[in-house]
VONULUM-910198 format. One line per field, with one value per atom (N, C-alpha, C, CB): residue number from 0; residue in one letter; atom name; y, x, z. Coordinates in nm, 3 decimals, padded with zeros to 5 digits. Each point is the difference from the previous one (the first is absolute). Glycine has a CB too. Layout:
% VONULUM-910198
num	(NUM / ...)
residu	(A / ...)
atome	(CA / ...)
py	(Y / ...)
px	(X / ...)
pz	(Z / ...)
This chain:
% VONULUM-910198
num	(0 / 0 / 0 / 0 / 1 / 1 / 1 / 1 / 2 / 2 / 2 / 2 / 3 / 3 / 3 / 3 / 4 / 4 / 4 / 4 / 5 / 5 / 5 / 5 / 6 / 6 / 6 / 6 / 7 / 7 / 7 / 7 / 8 / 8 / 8 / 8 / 9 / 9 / 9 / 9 / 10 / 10 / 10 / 10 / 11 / 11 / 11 / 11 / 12 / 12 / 12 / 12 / 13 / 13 / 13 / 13 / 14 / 14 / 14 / 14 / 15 / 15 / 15 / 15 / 16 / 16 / 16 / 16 / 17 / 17 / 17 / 17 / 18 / 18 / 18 / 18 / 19 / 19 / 19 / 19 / 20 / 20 / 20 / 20 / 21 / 21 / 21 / 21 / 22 / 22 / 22 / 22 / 23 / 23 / 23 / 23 / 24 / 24 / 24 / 24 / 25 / 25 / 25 / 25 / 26 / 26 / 26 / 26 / 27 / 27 / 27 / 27 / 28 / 28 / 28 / 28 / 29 / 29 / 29 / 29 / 30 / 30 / 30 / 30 / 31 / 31 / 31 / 31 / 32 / 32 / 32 / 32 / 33 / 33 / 33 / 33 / 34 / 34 / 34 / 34 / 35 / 35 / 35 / 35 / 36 / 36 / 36 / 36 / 37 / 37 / 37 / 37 / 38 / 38 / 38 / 38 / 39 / 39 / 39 / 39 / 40 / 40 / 40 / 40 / 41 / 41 / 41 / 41 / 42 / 42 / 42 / 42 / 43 / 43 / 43 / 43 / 44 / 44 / 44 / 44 / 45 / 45 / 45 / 45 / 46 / 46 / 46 / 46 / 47 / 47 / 47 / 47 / 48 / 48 / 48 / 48 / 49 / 49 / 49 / 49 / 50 / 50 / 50 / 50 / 51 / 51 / 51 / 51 / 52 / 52 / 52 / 52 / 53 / 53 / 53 / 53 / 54 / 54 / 54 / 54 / 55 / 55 / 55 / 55 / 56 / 56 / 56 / 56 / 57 / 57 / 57 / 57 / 58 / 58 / 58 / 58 / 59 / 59 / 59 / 59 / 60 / 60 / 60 / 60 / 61 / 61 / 61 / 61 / 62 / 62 / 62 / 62 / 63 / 63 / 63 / 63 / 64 / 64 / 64 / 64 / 65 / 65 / 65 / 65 / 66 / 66 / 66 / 66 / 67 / 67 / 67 / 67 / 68 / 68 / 68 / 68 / 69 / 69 / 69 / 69 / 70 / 70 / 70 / 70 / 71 / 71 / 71 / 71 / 72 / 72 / 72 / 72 / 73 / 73 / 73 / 73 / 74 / 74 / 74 / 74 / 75 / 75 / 75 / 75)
residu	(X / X / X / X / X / X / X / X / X / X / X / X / X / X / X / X / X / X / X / X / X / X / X / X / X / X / X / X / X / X / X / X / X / X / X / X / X / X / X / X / X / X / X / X / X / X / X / X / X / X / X / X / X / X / X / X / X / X / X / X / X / X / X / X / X / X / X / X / X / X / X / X / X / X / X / X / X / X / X / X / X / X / X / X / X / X / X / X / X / X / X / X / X / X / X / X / X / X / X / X / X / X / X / X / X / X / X / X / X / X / X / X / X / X / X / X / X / X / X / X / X / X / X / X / X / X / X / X / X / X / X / X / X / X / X / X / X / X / X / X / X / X / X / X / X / X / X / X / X / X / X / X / X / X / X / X / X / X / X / X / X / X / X / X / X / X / X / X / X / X / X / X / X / X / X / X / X / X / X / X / X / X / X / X / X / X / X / X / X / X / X / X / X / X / X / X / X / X / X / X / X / X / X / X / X / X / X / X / X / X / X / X / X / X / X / X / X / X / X / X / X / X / X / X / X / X / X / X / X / X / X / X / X / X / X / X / X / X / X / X / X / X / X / X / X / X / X / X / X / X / X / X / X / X / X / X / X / X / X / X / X / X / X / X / X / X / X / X / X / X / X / X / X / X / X / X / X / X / X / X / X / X / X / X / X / X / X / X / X / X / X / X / X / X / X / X / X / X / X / X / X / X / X / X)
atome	(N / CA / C / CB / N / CA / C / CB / N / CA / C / CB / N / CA / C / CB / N / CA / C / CB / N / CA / C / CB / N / CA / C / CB / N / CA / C / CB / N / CA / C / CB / N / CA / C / CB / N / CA / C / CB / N / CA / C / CB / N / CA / C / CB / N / CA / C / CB / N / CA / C / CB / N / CA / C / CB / N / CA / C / CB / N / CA / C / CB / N / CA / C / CB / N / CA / C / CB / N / CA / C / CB / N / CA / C / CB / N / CA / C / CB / N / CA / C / CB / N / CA / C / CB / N / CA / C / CB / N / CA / C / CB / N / CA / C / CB / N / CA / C / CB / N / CA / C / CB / N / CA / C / CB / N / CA / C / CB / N / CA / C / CB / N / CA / C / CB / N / CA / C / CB / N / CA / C / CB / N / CA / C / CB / N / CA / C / CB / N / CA / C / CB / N / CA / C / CB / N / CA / C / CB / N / CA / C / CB / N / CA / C / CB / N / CA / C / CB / N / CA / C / CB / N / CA / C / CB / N / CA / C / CB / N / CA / C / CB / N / CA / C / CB / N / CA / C / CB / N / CA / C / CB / N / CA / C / CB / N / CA / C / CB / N / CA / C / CB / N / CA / C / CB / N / CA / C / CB / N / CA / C / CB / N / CA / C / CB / N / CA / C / CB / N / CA / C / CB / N / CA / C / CB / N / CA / C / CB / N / CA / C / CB / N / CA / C / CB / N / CA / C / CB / N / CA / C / CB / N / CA / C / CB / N / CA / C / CB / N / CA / C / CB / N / CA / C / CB / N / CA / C / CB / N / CA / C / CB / N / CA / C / CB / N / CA / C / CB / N / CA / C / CB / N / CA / C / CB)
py	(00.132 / 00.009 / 00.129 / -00.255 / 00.313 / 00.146 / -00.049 / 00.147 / -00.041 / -00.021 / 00.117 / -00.168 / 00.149 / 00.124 / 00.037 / -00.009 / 00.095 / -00.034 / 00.030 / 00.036 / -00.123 / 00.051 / 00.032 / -00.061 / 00.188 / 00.044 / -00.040 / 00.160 / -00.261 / -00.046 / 00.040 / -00.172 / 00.224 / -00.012 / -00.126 / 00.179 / -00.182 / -00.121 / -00.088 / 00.107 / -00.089 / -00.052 / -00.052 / 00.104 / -00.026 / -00.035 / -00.122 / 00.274 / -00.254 / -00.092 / -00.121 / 00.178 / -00.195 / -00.119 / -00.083 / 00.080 / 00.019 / -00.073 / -00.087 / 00.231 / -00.184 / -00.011 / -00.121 / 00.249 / -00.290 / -00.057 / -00.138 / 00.228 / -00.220 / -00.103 / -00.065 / 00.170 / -00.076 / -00.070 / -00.078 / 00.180 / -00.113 / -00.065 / -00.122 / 00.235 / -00.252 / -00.086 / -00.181 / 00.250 / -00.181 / -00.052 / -00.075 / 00.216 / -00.144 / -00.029 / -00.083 / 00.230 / -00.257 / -00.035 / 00.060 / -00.130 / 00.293 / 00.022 / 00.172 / -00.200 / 00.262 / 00.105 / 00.114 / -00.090 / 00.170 / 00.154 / 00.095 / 00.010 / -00.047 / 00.074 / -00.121 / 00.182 / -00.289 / -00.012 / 00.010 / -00.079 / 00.072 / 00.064 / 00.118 / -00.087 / 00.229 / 00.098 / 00.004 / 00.108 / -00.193 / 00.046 / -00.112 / 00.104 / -00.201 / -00.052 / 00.087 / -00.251 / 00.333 / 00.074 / 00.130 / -00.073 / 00.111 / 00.108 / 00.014 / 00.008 / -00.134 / -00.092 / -00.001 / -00.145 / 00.051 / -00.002 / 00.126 / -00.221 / 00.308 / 00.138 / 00.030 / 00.131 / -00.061 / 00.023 / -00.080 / 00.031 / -00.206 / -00.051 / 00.083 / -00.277 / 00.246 / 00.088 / 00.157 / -00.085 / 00.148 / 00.118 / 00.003 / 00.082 / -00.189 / 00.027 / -00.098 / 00.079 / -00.169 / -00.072 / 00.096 / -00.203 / 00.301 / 00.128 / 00.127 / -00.067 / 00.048 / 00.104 / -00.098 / 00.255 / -00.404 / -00.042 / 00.014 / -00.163 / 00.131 / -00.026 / 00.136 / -00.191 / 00.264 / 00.174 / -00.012 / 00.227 / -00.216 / 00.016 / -00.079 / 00.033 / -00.158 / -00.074 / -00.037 / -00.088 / 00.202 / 00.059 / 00.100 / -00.069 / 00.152 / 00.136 / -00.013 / 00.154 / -00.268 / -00.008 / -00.143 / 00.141 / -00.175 / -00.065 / 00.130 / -00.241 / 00.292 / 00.108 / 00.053 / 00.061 / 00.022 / 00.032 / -00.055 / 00.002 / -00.172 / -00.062 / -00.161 / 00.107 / -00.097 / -00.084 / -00.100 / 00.150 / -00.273 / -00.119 / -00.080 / -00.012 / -00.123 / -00.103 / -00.104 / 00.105 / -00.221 / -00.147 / -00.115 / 00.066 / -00.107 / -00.135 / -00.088 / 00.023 / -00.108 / -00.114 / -00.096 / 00.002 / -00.039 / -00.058 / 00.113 / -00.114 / 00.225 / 00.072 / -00.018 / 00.125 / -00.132 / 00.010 / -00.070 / 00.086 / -00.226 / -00.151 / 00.005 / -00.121 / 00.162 / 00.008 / 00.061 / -00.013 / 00.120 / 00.074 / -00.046 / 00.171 / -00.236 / -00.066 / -00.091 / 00.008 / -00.110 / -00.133 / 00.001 / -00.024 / 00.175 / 00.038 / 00.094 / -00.044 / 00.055 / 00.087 / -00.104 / 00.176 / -00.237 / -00.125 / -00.106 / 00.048 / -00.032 / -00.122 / -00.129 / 00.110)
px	(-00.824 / -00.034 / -00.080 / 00.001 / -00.006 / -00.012 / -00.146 / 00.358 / -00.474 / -00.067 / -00.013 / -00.089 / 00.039 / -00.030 / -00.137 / 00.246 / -00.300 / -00.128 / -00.003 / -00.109 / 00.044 / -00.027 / -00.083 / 00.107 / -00.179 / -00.087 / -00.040 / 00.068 / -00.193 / 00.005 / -00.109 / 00.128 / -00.176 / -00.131 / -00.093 / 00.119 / -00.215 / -00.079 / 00.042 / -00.192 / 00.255 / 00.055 / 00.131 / -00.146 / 00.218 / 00.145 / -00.015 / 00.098 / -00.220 / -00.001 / -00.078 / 00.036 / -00.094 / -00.022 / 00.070 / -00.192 / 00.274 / 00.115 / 00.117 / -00.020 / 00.029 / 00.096 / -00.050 / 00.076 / -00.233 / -00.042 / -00.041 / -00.058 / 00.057 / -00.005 / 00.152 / -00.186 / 00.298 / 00.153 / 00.029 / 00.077 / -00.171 / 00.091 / -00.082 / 00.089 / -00.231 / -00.032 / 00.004 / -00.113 / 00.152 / 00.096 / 00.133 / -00.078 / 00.143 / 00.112 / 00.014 / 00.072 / -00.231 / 00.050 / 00.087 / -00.047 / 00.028 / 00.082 / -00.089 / 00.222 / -00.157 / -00.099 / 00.049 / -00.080 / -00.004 / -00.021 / 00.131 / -00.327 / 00.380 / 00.067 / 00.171 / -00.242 / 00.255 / 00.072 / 00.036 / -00.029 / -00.065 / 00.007 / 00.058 / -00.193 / 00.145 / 00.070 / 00.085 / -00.145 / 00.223 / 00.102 / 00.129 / -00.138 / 00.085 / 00.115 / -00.013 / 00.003 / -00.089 / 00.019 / 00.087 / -00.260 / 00.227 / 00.085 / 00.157 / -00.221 / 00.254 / 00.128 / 00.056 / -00.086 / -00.012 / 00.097 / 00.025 / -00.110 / 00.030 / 00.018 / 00.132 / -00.284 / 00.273 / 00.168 / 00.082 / -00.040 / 00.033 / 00.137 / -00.008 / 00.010 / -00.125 / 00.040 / 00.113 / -00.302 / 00.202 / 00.096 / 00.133 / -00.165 / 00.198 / 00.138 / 00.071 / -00.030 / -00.041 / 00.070 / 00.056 / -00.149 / 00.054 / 00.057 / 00.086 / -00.185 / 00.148 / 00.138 / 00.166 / -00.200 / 00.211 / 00.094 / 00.054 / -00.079 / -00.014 / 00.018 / 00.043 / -00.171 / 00.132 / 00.018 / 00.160 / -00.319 / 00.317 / 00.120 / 00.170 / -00.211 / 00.152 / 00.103 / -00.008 / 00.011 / -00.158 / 00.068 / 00.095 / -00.168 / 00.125 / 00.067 / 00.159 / -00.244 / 00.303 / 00.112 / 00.090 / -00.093 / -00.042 / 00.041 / 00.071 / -00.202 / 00.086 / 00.072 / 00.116 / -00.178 / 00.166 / 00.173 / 00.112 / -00.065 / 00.033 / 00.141 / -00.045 / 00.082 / -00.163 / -00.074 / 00.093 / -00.187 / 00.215 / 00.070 / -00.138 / 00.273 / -00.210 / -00.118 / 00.082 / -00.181 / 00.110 / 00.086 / -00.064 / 00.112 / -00.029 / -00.090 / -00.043 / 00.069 / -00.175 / -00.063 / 00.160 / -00.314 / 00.407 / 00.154 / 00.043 / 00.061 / -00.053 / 00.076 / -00.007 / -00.006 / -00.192 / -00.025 / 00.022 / -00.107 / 00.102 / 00.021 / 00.116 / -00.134 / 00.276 / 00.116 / 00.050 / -00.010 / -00.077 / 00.035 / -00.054 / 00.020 / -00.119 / -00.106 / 00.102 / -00.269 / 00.300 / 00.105 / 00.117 / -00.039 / 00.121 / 00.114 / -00.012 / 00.086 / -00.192 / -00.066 / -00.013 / -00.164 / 00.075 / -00.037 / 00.090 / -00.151 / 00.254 / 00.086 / 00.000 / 00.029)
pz	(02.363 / -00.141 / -00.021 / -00.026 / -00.063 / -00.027 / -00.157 / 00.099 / -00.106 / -00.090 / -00.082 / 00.123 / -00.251 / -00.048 / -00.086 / 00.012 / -00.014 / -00.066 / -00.140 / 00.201 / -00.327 / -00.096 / -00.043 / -00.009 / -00.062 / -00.057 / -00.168 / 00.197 / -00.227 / -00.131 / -00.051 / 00.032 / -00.135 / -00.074 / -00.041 / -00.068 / 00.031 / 00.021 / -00.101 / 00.098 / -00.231 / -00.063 / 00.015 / -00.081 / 00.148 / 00.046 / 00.121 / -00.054 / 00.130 / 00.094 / -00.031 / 00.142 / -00.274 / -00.013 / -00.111 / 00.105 / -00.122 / -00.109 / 00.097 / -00.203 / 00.320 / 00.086 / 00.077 / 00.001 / 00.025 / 00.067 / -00.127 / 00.214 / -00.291 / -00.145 / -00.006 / -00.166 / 00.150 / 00.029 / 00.117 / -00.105 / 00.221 / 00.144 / 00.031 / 00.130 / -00.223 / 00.030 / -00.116 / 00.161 / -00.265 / -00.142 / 00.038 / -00.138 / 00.246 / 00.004 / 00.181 / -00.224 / 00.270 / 00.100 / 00.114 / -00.155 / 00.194 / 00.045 / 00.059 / -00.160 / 00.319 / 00.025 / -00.058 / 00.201 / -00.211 / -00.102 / 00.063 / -00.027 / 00.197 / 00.038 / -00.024 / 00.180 / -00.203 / -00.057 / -00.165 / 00.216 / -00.247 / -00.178 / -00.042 / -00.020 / 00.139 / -00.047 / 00.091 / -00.121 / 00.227 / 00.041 / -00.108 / 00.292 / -00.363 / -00.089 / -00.121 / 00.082 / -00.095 / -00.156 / 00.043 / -00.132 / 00.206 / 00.061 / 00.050 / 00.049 / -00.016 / -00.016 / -00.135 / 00.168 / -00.203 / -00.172 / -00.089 / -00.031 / 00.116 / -00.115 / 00.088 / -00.098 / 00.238 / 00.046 / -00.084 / 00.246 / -00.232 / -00.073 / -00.147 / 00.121 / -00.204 / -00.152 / 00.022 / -00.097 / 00.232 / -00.009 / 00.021 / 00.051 / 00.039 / 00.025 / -00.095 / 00.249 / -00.333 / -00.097 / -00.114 / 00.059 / -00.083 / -00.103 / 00.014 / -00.058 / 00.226 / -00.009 / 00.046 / 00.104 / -00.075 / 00.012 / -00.206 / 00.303 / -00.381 / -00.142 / -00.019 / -00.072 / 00.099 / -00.108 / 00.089 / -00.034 / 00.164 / 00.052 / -00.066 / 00.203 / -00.202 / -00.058 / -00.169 / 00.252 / -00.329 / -00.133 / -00.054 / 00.000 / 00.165 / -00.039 / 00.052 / 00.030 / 00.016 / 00.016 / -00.100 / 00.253 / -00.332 / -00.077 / -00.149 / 00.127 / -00.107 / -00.115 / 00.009 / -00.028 / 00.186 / 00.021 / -00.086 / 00.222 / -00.203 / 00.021 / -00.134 / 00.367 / -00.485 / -00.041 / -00.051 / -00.033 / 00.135 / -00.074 / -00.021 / 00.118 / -00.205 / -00.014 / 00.007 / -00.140 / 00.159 / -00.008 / -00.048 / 00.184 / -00.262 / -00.010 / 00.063 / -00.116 / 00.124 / 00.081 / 00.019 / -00.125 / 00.042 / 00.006 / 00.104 / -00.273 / 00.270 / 00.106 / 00.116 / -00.112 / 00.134 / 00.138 / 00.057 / -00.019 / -00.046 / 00.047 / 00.037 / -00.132 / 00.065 / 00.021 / 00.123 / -00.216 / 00.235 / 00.093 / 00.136 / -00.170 / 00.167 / 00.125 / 00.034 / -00.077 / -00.029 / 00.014 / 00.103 / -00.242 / 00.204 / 00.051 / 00.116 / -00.214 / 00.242 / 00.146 / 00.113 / -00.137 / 00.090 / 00.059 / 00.060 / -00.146 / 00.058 / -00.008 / -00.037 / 00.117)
């Protein structure tokens, strides 16, 4: 297991130490799940921009009846 150190100001570190102890949980797992969920945000926005910008290419739409139709007959 590999560590890393963070550098906080006295305010940053007792804001951090008020959450981890709020939430039941240690200061070094707090910022390693916030730091997580920001990667997922990031890569949640570039999967979205990606599959807008090829929505534009090619822009069909369907109805909620379509999709169903189409799931139905995929599915079998």
């Amino acid at each position: 297991m590999h560590s890393v150190s963070v550098y906080l100001n006295k305010n940053e570190y007792q804001i951090l130490k008020n959450f981890s102890l709020k939430n039941n949980i240690s200061m070094s797992y707090a910022i390693k799940k916030a730091f997580l969920e920001k990667l997922e945000d990031e890569f949640d926005i570039i999967s979205f921009n990606k599959a807008y910008e090829e929505f534009l290419k090619d822009p069909q739409m369907l109805s909620l009846d379509e999709i169903n139709k189409n799931l139905k007959k995929n599915l079998g």
